[in-house]
ROBA-666096 format. One record per residue: x, y, z of N, C-alpha, C, O in turn; chain. Coordinates in pm, whole numbers. Last residue first. Example, Ala and Ser with C-alpha at 12.3 -4.5 7.8 and 13.67 -1.06 7.14 Angstrom:
% residues 2
[[1285; -225; 708]; [1367; -106; 714]; [1290; 3; 787]; [1341; 114; 804]; "A"] [[1319; -569; 780]; [1230; -450; 780]; [1320; -330; 780]; [1424; -332; 846]; "A"] 
% end
This chain:
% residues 205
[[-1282; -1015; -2683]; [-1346; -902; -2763]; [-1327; -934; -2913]; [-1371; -857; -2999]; "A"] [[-1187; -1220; -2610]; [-1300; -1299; -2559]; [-1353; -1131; -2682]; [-1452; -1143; -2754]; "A"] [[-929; -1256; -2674]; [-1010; -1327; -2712]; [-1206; -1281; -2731]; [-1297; -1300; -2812]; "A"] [[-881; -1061; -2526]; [-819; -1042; -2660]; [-919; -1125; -2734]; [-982; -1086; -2833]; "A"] [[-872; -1186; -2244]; [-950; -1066; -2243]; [-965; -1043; -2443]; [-1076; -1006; -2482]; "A"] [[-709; -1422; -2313]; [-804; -1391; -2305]; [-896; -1335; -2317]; [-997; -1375; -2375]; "A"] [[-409; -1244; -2318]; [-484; -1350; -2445]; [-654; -1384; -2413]; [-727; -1366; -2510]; "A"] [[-452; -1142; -2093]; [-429; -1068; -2201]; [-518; -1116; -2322]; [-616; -1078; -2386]; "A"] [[-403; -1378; -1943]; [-486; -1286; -1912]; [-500; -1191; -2010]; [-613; -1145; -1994]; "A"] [[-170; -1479; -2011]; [-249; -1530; -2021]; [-372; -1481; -2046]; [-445; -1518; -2139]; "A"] [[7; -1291; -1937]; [5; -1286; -2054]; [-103; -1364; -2104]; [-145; -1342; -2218]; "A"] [[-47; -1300; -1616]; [-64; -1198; -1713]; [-100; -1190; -1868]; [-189; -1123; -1920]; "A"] [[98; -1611; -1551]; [-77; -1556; -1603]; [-107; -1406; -1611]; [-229; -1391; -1613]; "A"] [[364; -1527; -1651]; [265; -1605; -1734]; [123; -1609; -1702]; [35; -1611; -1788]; "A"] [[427; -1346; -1462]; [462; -1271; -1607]; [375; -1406; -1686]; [318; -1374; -1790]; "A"] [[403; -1501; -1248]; [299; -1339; -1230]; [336; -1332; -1390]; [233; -1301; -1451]; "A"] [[590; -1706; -1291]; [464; -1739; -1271]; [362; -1607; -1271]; [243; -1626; -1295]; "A"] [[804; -1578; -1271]; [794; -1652; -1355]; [667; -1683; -1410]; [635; -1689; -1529]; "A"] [[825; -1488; -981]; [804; -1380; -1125]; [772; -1458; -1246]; [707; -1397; -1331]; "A"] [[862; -1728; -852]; [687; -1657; -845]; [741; -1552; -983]; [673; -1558; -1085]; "A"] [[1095; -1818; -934]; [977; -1907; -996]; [834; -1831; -1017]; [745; -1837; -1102]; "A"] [[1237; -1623; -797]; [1242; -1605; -924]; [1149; -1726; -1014]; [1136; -1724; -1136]; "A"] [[1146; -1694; -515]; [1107; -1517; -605]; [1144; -1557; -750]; [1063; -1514; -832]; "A"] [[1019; -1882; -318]; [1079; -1909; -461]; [1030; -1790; -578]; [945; -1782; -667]; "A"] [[930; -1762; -76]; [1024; -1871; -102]; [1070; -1918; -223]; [1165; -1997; -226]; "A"] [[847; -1537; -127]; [964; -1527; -36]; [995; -1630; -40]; [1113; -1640; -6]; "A"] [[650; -1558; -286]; [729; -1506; -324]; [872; -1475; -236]; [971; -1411; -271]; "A"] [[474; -1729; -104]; [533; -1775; -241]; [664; -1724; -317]; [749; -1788; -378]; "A"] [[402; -1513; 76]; [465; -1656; 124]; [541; -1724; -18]; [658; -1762; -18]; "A"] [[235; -1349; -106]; [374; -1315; -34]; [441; -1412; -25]; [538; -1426; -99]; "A"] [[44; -1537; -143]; [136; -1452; -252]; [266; -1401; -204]; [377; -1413; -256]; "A"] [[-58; -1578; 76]; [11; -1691; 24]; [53; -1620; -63]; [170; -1659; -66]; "A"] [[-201; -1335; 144]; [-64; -1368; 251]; [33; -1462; 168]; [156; -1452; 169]; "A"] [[-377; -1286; -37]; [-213; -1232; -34]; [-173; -1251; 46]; [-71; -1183; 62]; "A"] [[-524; -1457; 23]; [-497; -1504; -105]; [-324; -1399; -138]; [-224; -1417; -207]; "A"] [[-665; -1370; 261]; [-578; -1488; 273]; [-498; -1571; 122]; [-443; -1680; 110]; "A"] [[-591; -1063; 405]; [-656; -1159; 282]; [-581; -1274; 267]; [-458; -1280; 260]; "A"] [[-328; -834; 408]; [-434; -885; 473]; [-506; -951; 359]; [-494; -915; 242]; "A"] [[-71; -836; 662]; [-68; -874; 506]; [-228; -941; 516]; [-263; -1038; 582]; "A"] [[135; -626; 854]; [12; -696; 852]; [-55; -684; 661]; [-74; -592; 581]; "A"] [[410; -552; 1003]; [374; -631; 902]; [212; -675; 918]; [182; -762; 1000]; "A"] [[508; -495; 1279]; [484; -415; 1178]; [415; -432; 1018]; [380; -343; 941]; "A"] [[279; -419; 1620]; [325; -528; 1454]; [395; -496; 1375]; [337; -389; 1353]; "A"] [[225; -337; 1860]; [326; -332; 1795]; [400; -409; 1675]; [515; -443; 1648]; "A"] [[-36; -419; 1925]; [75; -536; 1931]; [241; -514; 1890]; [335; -592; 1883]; "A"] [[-155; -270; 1873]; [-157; -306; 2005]; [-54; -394; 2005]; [3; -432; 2107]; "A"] [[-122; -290; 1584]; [-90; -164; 1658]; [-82; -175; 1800]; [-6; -97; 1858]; "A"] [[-300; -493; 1523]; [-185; -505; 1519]; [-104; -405; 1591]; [-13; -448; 1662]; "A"] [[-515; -390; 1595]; [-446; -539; 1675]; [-355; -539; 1649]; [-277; -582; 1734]; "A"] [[-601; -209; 1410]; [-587; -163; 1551]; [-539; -279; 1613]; [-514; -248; 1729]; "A"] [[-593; -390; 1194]; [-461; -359; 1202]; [-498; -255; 1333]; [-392; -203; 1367]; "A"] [[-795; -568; 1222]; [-666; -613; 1215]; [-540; -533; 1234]; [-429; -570; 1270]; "A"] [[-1014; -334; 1165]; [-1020; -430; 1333]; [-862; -487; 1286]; [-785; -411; 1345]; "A"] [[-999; -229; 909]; [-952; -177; 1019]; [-896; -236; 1176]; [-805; -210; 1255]; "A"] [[-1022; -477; 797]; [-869; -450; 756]; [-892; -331; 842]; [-778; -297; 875]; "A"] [[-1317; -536; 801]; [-1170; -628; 862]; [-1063; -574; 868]; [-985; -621; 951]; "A"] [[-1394; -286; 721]; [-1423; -331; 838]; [-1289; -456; 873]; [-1197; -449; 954]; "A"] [[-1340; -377; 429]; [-1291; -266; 533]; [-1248; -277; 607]; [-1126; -283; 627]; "A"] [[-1318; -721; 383]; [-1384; -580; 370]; [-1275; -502; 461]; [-1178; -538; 528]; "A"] [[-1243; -948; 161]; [-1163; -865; 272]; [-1266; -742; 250]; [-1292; -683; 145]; "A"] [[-1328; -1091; -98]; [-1339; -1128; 77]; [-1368; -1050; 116]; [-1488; -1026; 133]; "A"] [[-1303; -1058; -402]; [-1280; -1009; -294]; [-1352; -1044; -175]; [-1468; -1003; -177]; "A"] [[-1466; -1065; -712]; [-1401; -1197; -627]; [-1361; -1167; -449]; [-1391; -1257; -371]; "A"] [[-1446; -783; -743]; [-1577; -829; -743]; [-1552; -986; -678]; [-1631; -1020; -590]; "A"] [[-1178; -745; -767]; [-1278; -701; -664]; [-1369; -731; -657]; [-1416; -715; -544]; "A"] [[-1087; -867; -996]; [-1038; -967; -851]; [-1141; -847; -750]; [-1174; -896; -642]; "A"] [[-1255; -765; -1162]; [-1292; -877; -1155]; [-1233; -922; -1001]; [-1295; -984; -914]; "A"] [[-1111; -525; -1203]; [-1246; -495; -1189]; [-1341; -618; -1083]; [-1426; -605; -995]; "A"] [[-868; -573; -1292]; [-875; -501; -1194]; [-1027; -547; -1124]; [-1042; -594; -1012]; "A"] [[-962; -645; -1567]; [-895; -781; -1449]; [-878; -676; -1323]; [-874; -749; -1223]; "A"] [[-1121; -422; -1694]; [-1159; -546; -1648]; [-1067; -638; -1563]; [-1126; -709; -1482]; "A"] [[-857; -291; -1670]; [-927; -248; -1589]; [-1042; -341; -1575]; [-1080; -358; -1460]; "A"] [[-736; -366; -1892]; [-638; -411; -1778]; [-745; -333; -1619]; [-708; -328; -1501]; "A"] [[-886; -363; -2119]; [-871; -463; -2061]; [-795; -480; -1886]; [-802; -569; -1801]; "A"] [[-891; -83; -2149]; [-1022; -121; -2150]; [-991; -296; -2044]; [-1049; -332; -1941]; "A"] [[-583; 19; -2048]; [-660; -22; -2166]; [-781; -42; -2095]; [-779; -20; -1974]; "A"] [[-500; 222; -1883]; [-460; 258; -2011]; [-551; 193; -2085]; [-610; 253; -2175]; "A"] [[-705; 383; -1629]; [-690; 286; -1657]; [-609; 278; -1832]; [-677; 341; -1914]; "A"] [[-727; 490; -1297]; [-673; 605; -1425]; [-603; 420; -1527]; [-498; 360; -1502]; "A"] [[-986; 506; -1032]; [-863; 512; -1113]; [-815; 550; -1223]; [-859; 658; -1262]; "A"] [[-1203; 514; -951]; [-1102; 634; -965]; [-1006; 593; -1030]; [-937; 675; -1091]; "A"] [[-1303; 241; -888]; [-1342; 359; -982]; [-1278; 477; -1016]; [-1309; 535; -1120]; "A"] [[-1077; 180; -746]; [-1091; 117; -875]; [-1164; 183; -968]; [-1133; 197; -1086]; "A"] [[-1134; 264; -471]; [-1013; 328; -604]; [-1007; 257; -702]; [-903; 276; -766]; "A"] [[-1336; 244; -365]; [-1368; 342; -455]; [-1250; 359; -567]; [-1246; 416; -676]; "A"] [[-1402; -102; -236]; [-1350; 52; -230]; [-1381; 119; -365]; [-1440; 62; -457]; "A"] [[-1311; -359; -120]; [-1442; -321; -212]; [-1369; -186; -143]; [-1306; -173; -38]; "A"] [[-1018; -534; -187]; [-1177; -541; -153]; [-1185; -423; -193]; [-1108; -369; -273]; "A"] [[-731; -714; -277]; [-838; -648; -312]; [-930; -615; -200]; [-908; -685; -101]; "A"] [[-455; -700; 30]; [-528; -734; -71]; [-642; -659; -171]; [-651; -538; -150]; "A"] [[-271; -517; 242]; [-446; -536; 189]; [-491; -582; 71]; [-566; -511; 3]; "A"] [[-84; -385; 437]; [-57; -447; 259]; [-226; -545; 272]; [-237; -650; 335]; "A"] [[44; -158; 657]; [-59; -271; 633]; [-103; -299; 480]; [-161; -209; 418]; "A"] [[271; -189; 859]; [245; -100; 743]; [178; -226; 700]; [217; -343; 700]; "A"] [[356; 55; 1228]; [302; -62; 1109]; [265; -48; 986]; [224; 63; 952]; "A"] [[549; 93; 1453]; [530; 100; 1295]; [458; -26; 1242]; [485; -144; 1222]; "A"] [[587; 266; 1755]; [572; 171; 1672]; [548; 174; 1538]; [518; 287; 1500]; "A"] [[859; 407; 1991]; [750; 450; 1887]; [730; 317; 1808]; [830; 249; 1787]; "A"] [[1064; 407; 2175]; [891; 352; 2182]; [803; 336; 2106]; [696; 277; 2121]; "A"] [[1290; 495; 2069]; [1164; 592; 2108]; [1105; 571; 2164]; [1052; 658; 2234]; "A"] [[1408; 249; 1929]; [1452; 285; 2058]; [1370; 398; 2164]; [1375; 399; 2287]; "A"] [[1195; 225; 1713]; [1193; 153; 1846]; [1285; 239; 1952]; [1232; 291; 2050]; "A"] [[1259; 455; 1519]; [1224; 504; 1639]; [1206; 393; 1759]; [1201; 430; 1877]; "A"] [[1468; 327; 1295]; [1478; 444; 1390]; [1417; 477; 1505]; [1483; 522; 1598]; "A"] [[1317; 73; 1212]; [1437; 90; 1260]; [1492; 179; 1360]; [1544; 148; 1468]; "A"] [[1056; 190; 1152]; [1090; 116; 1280]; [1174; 112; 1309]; [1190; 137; 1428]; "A"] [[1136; 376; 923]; [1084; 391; 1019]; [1109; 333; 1139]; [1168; 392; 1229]; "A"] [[1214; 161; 748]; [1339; 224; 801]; [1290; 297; 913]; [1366; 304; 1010]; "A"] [[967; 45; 735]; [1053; -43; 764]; [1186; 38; 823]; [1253; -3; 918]; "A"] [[831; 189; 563]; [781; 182; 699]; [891; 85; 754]; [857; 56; 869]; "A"] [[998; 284; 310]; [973; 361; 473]; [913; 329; 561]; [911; 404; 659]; "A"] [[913; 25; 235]; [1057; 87; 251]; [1055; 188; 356]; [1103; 175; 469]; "A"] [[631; 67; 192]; [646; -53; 263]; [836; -43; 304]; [878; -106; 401]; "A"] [[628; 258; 36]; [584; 304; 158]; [634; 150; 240]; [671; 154; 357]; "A"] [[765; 135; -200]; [836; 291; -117]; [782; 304; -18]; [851; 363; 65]; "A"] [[560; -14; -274]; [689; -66; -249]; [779; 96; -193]; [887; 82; -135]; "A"] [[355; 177; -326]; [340; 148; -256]; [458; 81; -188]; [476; 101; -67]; "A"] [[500; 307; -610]; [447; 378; -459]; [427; 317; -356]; [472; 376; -258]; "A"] [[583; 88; -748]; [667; 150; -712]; [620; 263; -576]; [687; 290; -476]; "A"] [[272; -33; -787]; [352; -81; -740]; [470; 10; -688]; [467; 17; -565]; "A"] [[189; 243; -899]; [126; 182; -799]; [215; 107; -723]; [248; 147; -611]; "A"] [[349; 188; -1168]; [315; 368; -1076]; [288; 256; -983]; [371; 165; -987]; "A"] [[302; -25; -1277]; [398; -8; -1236]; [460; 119; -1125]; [555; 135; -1048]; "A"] [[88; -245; -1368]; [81; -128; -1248]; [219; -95; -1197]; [253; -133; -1085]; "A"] [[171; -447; -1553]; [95; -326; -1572]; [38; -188; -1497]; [-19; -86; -1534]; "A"] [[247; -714; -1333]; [248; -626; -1496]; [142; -540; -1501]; [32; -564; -1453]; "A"] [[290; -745; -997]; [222; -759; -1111]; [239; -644; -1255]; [241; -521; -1257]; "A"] [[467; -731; -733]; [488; -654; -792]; [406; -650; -948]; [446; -563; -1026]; "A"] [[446; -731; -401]; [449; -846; -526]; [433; -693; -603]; [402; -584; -555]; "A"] [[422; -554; -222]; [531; -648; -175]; [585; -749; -264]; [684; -821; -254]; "A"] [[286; -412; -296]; [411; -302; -218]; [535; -428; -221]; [658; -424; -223]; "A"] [[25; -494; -347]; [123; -475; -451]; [215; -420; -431]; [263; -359; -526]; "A"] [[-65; -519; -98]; [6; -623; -141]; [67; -611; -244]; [159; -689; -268]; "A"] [[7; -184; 17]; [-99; -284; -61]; [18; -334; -99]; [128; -286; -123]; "A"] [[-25; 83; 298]; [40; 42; 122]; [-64; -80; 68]; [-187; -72; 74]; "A"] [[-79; 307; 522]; [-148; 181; 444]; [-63; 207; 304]; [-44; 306; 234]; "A"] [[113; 270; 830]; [111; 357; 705]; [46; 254; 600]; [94; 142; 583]; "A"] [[55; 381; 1158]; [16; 331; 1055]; [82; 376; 917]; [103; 495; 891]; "A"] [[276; 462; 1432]; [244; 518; 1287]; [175; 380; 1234]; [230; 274; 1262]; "A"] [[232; 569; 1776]; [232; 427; 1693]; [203; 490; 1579]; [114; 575; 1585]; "A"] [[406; 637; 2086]; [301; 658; 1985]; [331; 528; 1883]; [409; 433; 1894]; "A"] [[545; 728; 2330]; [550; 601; 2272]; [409; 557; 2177]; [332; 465; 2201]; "A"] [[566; 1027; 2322]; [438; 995; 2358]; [412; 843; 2342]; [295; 805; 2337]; "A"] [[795; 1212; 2361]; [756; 1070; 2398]; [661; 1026; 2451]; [643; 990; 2567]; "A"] [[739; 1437; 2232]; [667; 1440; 2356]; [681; 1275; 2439]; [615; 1230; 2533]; "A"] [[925; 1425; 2040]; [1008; 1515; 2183]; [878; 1524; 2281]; [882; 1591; 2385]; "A"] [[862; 1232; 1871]; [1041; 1150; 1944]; [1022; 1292; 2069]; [1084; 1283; 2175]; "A"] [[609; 1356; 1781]; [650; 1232; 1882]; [737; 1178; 1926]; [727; 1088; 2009]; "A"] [[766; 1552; 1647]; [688; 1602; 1760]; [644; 1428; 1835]; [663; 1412; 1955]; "A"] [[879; 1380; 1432]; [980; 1466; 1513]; [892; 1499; 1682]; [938; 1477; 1794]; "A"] [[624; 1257; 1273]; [745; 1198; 1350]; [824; 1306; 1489]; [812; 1292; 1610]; "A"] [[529; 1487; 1159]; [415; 1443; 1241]; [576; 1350; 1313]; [626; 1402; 1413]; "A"] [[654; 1498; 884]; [577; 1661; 1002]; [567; 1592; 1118]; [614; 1663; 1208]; "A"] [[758; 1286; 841]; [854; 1371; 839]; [762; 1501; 896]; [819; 1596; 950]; "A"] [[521; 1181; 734]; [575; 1110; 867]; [661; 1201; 906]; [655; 1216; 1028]; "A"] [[354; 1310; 638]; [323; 1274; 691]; [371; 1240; 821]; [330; 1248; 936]; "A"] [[563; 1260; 354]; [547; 1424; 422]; [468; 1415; 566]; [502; 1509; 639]; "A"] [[502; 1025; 300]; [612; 1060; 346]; [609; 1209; 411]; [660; 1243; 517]; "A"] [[263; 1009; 181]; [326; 932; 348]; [438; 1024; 371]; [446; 1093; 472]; "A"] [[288; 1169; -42]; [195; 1186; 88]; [205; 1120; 245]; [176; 1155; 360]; "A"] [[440; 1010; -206]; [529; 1142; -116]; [399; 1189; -42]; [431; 1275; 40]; "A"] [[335; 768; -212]; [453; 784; -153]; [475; 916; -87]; [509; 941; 29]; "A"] [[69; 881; -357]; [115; 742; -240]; [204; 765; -161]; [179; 784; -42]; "A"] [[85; 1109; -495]; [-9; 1090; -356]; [74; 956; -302]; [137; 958; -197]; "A"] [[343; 1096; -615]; [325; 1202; -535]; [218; 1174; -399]; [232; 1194; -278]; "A"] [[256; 867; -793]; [395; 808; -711]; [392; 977; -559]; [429; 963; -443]; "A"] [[84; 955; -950]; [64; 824; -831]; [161; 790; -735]; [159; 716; -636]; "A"] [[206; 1160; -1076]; [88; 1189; -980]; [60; 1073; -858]; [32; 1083; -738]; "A"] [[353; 1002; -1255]; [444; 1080; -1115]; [315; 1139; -1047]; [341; 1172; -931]; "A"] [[183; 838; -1356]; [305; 752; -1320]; [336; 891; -1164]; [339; 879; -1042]; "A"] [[145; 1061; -1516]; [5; 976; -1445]; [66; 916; -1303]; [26; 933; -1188]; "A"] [[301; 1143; -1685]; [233; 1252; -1555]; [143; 1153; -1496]; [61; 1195; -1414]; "A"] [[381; 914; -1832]; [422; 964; -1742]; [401; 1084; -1625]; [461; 1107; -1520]; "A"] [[101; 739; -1970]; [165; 870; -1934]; [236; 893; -1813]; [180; 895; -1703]; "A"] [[220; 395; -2068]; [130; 463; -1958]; [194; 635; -1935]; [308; 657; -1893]; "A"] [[450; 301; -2205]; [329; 334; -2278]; [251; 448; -2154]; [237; 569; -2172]; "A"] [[657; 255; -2080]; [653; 301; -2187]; [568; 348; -2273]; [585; 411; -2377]; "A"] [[521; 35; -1902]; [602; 120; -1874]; [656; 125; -1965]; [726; 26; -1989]; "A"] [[147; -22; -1909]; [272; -59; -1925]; [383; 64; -1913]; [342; 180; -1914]; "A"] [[-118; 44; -1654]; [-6; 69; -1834]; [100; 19; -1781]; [141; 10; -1666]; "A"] [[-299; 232; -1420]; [-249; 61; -1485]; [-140; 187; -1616]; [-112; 304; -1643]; "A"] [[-357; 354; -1114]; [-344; 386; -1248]; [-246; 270; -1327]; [-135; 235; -1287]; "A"] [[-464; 507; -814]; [-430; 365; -853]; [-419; 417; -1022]; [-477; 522; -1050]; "A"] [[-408; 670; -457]; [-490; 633; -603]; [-405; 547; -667]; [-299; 506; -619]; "A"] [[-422; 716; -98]; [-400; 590; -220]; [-508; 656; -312]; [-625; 686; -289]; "A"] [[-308; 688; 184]; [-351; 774; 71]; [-352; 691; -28]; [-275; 595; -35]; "A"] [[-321; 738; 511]; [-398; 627; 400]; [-394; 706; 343]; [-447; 811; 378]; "A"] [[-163; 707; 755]; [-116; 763; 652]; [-175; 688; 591]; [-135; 572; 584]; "A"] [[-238; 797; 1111]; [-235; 706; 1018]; [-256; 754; 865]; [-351; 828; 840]; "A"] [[-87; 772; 1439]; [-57; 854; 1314]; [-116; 758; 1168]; [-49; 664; 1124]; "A"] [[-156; 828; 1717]; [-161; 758; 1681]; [-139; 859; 1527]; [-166; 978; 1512]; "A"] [[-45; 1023; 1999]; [-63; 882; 1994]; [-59; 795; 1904]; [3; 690; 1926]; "A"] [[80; 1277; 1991]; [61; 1254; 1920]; [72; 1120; 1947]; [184; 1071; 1929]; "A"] [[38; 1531; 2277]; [101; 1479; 2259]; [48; 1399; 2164]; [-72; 1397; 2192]; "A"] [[-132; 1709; 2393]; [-70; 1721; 2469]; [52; 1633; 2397]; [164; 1651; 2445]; "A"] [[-307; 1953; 2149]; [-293; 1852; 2198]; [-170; 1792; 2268]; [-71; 1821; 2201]; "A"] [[-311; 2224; 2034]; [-418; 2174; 2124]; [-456; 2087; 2214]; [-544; 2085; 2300]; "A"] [[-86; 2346; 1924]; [-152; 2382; 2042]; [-234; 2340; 2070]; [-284; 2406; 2161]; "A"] [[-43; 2068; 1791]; [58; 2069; 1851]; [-23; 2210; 2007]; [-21; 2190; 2128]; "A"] [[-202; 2136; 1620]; [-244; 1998; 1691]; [-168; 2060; 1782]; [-233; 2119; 1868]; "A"] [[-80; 2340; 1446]; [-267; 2363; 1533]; [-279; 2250; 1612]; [-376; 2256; 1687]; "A"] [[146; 2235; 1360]; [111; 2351; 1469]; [29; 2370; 1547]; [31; 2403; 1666]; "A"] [[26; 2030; 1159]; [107; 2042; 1271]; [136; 2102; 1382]; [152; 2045; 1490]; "A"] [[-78; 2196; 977]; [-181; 2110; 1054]; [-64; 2057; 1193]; [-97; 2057; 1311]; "A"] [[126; 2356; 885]; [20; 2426; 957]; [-64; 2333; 1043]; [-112; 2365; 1151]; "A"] 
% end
């Protein structure tokens, strides 16, 4: 329906941007599985329905338009205990990629912007299993740089630029970077300060 009503009003679809995001920790076996498929519905299958209404009517106004789609550095690293999250967002960072594939020849651009922590609401919203795994949530935001405001101005640049990759915060670019050069040392390394982190939090109650 929201498709239709644009479609009579407007001459053609410039810019498309897919921010959906909630967030929910546990382990996989433990964490409710209705939680798991609620997170995986808004993240993923909200982009996705997004792109699949809104795509088609920009390949027939060739409007050489541009899709945003916001995921998170956890699309690209993958940390213990967010396994809903991770798997949603790693699906949007998959479709934004097969995306580009398909429509460059269009004109059409793709970007998919992976954002570190900062300050937002989905930490309060979220859907947490233990007491603990929402303190270390709690903490890298309160540590956090990256505002908003930055991660909008970066990725309208990037969009001008036809980017598709924009990895924001300078603590997840090097996470990435790490993990593209030595993936089975970086898992090595995410599964020991987790457990670390555990022992701690364990401690410290």
């Amino acid at each position: 329906r929201l498709s239709e009503s644009l479609r009579s009003d407007w001459p053609g679809l410039d810019l498309l941007i897919n921010n959906a995001g909630i967030c929910a920790s546990g382990e996989i076996g433990e964490a409710a599985l209705e939680t798991f498929q609620q997170v995986i519905d808004v993240n993923f299958n909200g982009t996705l329905l997004g792109c699949h209404t809104m795509v088609p009517w920009m390949r027939a106004t060739e409007s050489q338009g541009h899709i945003v789609n916001v995921a998170s550095i956890f699309g690209l690293v993958a940390p213990a205990s967010m396994g809903a999250y991770n798997t949603s967002k790693a699906g949007v960072v998959a479709l934004s990629e097969t995306l580009d594939c398909e429509l460059k020849s269009h004109g059409i651009g793709v970007t998919v912007v992976a954002p570190g922590f900062f300050e937002s609401q989905l930490i309060g919203r979220g859907k947490f299993a233990t007491e603990q795994q929402q303190k270390i949530a709690e903490q890298y935001v309160q540590r956090a740089k990256l505002t908003a405001d930055q991660i909008v101005e970066t990725t309208l640049a990037a969009v001008r630029r036809k980017q598709l990759y924009v990895v924001l915060g300078r603590k997840a670019r090097w996470i990435w970077r790490l993990k593209r050069w030595m993936p089975s040392r970086f898992a090595q390394l995410m599964a020991w300060r987790y457990a670390r982190k555990l022992r701690k939090f364990s401690a410290d109650d």
